[in-house]
Backbone as JSON, one array per atom type, in Angstrom:
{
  "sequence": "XXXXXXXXXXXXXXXXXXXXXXXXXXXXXXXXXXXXXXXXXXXXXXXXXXXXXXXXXXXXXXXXXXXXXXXXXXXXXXXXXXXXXXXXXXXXXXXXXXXXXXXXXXXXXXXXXXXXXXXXXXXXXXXXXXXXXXXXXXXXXXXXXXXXXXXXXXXXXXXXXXXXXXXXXXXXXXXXXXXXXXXX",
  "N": [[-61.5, 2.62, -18.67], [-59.78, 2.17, -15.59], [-58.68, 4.11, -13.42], [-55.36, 5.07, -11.79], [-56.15, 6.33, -9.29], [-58.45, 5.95, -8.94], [-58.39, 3.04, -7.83], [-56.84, 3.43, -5.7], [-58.4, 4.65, -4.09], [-60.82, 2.86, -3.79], [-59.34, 1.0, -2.59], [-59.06, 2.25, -0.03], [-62.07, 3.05, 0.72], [-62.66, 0.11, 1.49], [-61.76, -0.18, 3.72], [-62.82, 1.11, 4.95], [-65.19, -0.18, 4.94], [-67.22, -0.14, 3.22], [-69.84, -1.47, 1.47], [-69.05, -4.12, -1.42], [-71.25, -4.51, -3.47], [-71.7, -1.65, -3.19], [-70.05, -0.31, -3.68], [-69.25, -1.12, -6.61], [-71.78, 0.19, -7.18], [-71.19, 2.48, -7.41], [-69.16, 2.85, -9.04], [-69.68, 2.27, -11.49], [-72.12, 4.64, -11.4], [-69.96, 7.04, -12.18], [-68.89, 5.77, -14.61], [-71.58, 5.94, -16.35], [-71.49, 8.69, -16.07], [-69.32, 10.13, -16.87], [-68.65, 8.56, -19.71], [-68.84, 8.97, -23.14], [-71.05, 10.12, -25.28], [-72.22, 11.55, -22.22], [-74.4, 9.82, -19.73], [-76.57, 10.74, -18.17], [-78.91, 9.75, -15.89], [-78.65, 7.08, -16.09], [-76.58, 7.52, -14.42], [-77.84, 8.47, -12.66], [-79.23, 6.65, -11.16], [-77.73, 4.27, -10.34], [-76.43, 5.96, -8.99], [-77.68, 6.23, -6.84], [-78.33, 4.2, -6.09], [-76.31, 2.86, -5.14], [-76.19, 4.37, -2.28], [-78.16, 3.59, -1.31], [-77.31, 1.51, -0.47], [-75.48, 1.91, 0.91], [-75.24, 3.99, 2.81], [-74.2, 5.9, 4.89], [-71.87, 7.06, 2.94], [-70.17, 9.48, 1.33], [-69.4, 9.84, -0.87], [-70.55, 8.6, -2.96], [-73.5, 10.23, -3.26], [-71.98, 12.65, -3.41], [-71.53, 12.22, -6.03], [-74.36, 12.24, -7.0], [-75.53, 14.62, -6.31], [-74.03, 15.81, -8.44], [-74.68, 14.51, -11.0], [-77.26, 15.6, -11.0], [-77.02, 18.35, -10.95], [-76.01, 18.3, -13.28], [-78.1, 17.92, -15.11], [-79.86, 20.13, -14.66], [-81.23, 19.97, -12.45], [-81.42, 21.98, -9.97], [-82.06, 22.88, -7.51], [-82.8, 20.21, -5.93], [-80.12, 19.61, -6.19], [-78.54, 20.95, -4.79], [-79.63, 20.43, -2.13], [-79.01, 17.66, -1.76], [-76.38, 17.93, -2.05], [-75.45, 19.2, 0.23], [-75.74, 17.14, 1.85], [-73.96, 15.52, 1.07], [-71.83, 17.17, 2.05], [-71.81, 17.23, 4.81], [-71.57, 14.58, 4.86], [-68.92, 14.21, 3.93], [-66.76, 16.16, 5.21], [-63.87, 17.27, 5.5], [-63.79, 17.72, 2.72], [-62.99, 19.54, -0.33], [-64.79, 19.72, -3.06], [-67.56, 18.83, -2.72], [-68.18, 21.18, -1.21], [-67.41, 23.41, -3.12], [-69.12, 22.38, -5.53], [-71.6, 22.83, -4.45], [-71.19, 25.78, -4.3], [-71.03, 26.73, -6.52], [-73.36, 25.11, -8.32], [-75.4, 26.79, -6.5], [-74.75, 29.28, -7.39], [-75.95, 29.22, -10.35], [-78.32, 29.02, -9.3], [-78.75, 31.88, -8.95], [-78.16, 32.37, -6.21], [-76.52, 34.43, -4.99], [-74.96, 35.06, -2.88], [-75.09, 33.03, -0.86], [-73.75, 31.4, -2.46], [-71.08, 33.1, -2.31], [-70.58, 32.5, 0.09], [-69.77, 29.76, 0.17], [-68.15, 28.94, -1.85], [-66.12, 30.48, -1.33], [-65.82, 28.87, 1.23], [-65.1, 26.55, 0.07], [-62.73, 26.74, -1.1], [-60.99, 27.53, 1.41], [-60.32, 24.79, 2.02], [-58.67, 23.99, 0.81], [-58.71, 23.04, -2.34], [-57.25, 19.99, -4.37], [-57.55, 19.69, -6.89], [-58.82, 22.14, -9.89], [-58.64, 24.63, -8.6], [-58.27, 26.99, -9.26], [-60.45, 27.51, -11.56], [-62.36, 27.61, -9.47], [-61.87, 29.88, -7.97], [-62.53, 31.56, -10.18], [-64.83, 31.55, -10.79], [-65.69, 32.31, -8.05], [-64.74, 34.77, -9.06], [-66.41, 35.22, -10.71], [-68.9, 35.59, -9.26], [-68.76, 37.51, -6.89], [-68.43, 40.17, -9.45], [-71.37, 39.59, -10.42], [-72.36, 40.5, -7.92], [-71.47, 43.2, -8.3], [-69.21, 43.59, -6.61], [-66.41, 44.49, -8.03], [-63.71, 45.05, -7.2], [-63.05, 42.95, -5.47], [-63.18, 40.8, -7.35], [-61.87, 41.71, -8.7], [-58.89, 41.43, -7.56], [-59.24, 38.11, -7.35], [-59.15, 37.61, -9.84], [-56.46, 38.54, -10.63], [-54.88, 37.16, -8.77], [-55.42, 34.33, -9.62], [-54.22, 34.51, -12.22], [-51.75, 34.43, -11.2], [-51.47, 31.71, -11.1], [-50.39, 28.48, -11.58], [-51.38, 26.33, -14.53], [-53.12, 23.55, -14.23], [-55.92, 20.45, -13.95], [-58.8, 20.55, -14.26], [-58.93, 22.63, -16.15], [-56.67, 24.01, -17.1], [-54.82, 26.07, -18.95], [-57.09, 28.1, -19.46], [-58.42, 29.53, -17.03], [-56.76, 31.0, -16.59], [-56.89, 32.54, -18.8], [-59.17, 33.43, -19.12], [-59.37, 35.5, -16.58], [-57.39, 37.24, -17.37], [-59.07, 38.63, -19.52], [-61.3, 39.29, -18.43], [-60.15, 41.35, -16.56], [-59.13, 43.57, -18.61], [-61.57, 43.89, -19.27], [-62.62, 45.36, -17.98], [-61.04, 48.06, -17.95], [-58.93, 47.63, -16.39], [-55.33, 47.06, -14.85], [-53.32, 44.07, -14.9], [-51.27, 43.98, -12.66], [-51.59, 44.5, -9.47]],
  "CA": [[-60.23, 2.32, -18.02], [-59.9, 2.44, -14.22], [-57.33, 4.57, -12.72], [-54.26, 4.27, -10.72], [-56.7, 7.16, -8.14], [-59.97, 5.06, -8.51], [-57.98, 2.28, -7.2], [-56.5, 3.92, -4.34], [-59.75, 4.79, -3.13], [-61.66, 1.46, -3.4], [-58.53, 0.25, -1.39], [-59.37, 3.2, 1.25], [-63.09, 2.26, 0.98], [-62.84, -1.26, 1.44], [-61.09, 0.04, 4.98], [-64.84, 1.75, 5.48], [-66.51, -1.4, 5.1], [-68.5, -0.38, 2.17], [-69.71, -3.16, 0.69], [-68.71, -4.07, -2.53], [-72.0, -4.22, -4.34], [-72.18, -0.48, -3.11], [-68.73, 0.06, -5.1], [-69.79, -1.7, -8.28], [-72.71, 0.57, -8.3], [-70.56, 3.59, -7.8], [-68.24, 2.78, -10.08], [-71.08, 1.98, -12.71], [-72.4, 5.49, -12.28], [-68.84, 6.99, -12.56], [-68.68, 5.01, -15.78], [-72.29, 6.43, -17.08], [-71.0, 10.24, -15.79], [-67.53, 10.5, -17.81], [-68.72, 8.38, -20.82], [-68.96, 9.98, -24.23], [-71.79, 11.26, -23.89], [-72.63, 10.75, -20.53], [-76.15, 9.01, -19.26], [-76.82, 11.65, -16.36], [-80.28, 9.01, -15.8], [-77.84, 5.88, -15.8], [-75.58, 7.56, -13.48], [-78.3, 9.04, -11.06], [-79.95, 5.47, -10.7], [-76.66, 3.83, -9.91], [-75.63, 6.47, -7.48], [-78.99, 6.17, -6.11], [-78.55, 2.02, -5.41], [-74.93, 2.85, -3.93], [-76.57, 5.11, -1.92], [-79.35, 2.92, -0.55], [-76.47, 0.39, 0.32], [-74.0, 2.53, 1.43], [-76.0, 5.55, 3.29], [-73.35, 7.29, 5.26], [-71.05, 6.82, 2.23], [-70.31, 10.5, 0.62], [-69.03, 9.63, -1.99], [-72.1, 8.43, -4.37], [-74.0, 11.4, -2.42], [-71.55, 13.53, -4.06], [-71.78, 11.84, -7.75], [-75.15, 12.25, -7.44], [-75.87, 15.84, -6.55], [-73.34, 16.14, -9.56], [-75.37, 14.36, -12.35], [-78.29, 16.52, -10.77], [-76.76, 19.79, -11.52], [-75.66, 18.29, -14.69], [-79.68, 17.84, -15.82], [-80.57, 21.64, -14.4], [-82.14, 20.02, -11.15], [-80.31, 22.62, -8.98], [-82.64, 22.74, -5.94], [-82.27, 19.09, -5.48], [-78.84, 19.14, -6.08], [-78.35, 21.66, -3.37], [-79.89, 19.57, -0.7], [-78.29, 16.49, -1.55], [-74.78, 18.26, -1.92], [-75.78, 19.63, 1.81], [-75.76, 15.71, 2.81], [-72.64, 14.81, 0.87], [-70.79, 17.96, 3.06], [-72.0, 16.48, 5.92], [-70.48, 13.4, 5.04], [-67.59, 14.61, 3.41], [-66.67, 17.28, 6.21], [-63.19, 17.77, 4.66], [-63.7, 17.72, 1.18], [-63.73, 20.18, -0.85], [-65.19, 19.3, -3.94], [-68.76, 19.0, -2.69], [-68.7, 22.63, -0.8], [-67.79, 24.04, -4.49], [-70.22, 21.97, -6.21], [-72.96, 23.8, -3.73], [-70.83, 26.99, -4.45], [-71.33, 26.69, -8.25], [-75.3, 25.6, -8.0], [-75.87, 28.0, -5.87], [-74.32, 30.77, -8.24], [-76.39, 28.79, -11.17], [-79.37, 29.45, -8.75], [-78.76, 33.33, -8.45], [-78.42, 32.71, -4.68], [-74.98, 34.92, -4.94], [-74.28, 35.22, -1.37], [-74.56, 31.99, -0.58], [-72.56, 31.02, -3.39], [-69.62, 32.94, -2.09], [-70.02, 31.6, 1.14], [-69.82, 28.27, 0.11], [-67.15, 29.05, -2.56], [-65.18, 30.9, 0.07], [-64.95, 27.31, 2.54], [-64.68, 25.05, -0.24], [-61.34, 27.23, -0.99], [-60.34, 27.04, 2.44], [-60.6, 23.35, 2.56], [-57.39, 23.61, -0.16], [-58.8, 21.83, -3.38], [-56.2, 19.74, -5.18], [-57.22, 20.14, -8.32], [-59.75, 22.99, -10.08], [-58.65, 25.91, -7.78], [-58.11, 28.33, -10.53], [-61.48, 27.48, -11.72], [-63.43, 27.43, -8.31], [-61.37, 30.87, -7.99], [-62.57, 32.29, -11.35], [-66.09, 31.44, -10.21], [-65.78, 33.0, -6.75], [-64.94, 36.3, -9.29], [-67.42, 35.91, -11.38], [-70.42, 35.61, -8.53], [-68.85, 38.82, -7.28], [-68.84, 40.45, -10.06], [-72.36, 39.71, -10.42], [-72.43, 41.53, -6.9], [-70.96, 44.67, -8.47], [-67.94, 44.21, -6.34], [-65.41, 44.49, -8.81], [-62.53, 45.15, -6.6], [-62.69, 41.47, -4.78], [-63.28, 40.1, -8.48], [-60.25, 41.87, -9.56], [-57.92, 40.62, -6.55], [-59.22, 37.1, -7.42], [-58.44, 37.84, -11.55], [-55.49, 38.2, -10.11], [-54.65, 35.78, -8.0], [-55.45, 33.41, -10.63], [-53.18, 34.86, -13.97], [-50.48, 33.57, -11.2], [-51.42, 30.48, -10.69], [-49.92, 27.21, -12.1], [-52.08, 25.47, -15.26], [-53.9, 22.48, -13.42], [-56.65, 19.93, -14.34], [-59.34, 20.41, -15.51], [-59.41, 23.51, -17.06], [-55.49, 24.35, -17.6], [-55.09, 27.9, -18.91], [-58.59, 29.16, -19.39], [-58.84, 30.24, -16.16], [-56.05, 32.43, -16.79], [-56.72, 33.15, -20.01], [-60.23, 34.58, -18.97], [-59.17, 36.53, -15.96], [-57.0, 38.54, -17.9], [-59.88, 39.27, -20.59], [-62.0, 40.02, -17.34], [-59.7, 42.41, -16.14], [-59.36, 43.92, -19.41], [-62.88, 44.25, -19.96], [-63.32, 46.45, -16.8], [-60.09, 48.04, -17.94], [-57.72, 47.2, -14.96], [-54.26, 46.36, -14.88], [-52.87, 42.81, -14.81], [-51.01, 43.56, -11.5], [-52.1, 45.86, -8.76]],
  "C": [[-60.26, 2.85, -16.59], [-58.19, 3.04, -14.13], [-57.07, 4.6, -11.39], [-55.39, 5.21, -8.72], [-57.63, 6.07, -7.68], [-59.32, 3.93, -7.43], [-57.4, 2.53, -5.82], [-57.77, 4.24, -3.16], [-60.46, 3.62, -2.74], [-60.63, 1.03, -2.44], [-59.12, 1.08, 0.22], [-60.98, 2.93, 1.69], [-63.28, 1.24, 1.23], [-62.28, -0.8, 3.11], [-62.2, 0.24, 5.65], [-65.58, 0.94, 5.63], [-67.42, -0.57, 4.43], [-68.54, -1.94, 1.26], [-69.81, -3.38, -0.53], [-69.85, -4.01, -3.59], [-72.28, -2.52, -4.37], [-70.67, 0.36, -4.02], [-68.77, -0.04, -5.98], [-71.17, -0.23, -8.73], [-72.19, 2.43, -8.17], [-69.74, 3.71, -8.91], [-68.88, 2.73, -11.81], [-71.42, 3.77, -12.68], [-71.35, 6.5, -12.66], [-68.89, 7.08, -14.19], [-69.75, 5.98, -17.01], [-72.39, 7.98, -16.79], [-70.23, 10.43, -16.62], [-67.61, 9.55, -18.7], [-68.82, 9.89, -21.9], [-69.7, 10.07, -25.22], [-72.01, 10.71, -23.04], [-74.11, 10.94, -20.66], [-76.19, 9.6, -17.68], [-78.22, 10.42, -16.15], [-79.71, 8.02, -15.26], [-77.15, 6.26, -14.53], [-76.45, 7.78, -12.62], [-78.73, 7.48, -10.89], [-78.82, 4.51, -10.56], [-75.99, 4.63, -8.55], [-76.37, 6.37, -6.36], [-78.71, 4.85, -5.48], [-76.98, 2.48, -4.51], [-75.0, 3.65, -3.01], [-77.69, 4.32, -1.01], [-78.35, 1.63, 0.2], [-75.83, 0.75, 1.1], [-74.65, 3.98, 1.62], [-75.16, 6.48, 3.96], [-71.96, 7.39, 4.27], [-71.13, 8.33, 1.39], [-69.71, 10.37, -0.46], [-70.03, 9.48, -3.52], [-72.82, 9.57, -3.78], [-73.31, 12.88, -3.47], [-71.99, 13.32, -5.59], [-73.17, 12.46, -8.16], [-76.24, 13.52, -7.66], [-75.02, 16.57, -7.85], [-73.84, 16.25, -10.65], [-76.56, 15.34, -12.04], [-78.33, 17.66, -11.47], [-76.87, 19.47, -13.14], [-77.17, 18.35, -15.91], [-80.76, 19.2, -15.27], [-81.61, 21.33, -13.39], [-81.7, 20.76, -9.87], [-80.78, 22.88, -7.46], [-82.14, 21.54, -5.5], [-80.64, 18.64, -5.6], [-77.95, 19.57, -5.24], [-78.6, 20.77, -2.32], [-79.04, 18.09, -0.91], [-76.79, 16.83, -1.41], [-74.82, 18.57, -0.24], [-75.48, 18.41, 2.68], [-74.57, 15.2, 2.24], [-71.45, 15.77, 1.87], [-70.86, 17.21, 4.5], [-70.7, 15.15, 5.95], [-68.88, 12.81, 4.64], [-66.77, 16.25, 4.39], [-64.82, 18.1, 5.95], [-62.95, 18.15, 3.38], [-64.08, 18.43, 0.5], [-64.94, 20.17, -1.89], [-66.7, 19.1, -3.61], [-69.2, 20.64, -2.09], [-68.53, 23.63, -2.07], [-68.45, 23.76, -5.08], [-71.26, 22.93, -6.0], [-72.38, 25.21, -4.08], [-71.36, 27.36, -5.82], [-72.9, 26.33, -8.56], [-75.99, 27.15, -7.98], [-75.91, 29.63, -6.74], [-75.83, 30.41, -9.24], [-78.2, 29.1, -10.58], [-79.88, 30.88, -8.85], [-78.63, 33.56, -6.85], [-76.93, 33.24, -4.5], [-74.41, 35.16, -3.53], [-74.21, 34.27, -0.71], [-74.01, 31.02, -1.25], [-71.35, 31.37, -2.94], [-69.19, 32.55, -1.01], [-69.2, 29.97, 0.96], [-68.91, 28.36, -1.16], [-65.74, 29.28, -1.86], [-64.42, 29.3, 1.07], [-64.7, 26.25, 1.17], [-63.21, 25.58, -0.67], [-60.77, 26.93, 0.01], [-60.08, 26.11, 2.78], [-59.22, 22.92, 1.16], [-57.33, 22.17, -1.54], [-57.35, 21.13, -3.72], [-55.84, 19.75, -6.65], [-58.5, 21.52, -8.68], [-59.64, 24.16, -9.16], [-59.25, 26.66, -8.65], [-59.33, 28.43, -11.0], [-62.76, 27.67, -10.43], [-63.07, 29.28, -7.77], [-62.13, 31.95, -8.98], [-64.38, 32.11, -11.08], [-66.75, 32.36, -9.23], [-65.98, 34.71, -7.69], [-66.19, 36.5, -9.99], [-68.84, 36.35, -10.45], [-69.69, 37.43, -7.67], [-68.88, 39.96, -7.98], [-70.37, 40.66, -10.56], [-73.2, 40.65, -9.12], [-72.39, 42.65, -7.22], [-69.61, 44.8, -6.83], [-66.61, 43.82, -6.96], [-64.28, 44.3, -7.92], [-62.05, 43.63, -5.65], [-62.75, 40.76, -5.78], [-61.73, 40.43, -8.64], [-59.34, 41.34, -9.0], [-58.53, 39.02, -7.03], [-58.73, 36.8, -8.79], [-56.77, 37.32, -11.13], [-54.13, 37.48, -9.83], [-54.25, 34.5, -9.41], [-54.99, 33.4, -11.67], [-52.03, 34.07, -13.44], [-49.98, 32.11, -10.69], [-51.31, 29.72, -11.48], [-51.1, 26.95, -12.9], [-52.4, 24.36, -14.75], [-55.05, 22.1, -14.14], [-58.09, 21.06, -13.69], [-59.17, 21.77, -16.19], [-58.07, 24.27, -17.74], [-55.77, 25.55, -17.5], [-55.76, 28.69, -18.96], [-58.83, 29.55, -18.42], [-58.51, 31.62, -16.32], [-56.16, 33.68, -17.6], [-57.86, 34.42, -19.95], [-60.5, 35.47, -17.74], [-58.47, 37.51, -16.46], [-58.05, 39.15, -18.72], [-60.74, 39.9, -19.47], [-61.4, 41.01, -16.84], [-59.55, 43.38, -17.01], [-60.66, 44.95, -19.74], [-63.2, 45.13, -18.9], [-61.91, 47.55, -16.57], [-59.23, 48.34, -16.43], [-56.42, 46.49, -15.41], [-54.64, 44.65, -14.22], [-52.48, 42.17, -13.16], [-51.3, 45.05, -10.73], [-51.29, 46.86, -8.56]]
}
């Protein structure tokens, strides 16, 4: 089922002059990403063709350093997320992708860089989660005290897609577990 978003965008892309076979084959890997199960293979070789059509297009760029991560290719999914920022220069959603890699890498300092701006760039959805991330890679720092201010942060933030209350749920157990109050 296509939604009322997807559609808003192809309208906004079609403004870009992408060309529609390079939409079909985004939308295709889309399709083989968020099936049930998803065809990370299907989707990279679809994002790949909308990608060879549609080269300064960040959008498949993004999808595709996505399914990457999703198959534990995290070098290459670094450099290609590197070319979807580029071409997505507001957006967050690819500077957390590289934030979250990057952690998945052990490269923790340039995880919170790149966790840090894709915050600043005011996700719309997944804060709380891109938040709860940011604590855990410090944490893995050993600096508790910028983990705990982000714990935080995040107990008082609104339930939001995707992850609803588990953010919350597991900053309080994180604060807990290093016993710390709730509020400072």
């Amino acid at each position: 089922m296509i939604s009322i978003r997807f559609l808003r965008r192809i309208h906004i892309w079609r403004k870009l002059n992408i060309p529609a076979e390079a939409l079909n084959c985004f939308k295709e890997g889309q399709e083989f990403q968020f099936q049930d199960p998803p065809d990370y293979g299907a989707a990279e070789k679809s994002y790949r063709e909308a990608i060879d059509l549609a080269p300064d297009w960040g959008e498949p760029v993004h999808g595709l350093a996505c399914v990457l991560q999703e198959q534990n290719r995290y070098e290459e999914s670094c450099e290609v997320e590197r070319k979807a920022i580029q071409l997505l220069p507001s957006d967050p959603r690819p500077v957390l992708t590289l934030g979250w890699t990057l952690r998945l890498l052990g490269k923790y300092a340039e995880a919170v860089e790149a966790l840090e701006k894709g915050l600043a760039l005011k996700p719309h959805y997944g804060e709380a989660d891109s938040r709860l991330m940011l604590a855990e890679v410090y944490e893995q720092l050993s600096q508790i005290n910028k983990a705990a201010t982000l714990w935080r942060q995040i107990i008082g933030m609104d339930s939001m897609y995707p992850s609803y209350d588990e953010p919350m749920e597991e900053a309080k157990k994180k604060l807990a577990q290093h016993g710390l109050p709730e509020k400072a």
